[in-house]
C-alpha positions in Angstrom: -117.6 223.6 40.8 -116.5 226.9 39.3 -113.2 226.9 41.9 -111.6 223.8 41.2 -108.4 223.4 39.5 -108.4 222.3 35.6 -107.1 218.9 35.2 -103.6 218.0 34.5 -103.5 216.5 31.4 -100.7 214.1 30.5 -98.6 214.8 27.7 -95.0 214.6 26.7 -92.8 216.7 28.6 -90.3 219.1 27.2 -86.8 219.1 28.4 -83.6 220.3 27.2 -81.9 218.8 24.6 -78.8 220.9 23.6 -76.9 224.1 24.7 -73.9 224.4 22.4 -72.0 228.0 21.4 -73.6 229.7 18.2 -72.1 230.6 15.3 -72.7 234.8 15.3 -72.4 237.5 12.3 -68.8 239.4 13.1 -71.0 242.1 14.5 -71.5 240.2 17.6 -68.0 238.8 18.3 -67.5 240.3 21.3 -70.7 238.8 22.7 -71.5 234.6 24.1 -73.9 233.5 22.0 -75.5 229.9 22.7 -77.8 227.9 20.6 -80.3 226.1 22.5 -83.1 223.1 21.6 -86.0 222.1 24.0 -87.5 218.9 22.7 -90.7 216.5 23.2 -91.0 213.5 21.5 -90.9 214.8 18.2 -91.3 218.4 18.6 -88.3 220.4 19.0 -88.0 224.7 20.3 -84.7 226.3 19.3 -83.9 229.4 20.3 -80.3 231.5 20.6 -79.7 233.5 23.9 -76.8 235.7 25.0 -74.6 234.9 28.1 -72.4 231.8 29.0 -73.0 228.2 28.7 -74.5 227.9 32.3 -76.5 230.9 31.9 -78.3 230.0 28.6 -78.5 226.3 30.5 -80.1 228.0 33.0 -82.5 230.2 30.9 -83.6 226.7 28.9 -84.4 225.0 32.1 -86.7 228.1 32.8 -87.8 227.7 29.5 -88.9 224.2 29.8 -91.0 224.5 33.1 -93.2 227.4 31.7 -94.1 225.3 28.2 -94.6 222.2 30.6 -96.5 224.4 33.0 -99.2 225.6 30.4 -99.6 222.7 28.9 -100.4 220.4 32.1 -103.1 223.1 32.9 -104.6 223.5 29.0 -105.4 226.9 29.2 -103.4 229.4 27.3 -103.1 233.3 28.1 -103.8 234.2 24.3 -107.0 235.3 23.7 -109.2 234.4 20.6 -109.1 237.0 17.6 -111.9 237.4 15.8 -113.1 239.5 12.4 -114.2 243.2 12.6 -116.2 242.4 9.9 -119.9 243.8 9.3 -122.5 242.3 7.8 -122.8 242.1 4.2 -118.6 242.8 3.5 
């Protein structure tokens, strides 16, 4: 039936592993910086976000449900890219 949900498929799920204070050029001093690393068996994300230790916290924990999210459903929102080329190129 064309109207019925995909299938959840069961995979490891991502969750956060770290939020610890980054290490920032002199630049950015007067700025929070925070490190942060999503894991998943033996995958890991890092990424660096601005804003205190419970607000990067918080924007991992976001981070987490949307990777889990896609990935229980299988479908992803990029779209395929394919060659302009012309025959005989």
């Amino acid at each position: 039936m064309q109207n019925e949900a995909p299938a959840i498929r069961i995979r490891n799920q991502y969750q956060v592993a770290t939020v610890e204070r980054a290490v920032v050029p002199e630049a950015a001093q007067d700025e929070e910086w925070h490190r942060y690393v999503l894991s998943s068996g033996c995958s890991e994300i890092t990424g660096l976000h601005r804003g205190t230790l419970e607000q990067v916290t918080e924007y991992a924990e976001s981070c987490v449900e949307l990777v889990n999210s896609r990935g229980a459903t299988g479908k992803s929102s990029r779209k395929p890219v394919y060659s302009s080329k012309k025959k005989g190129e």
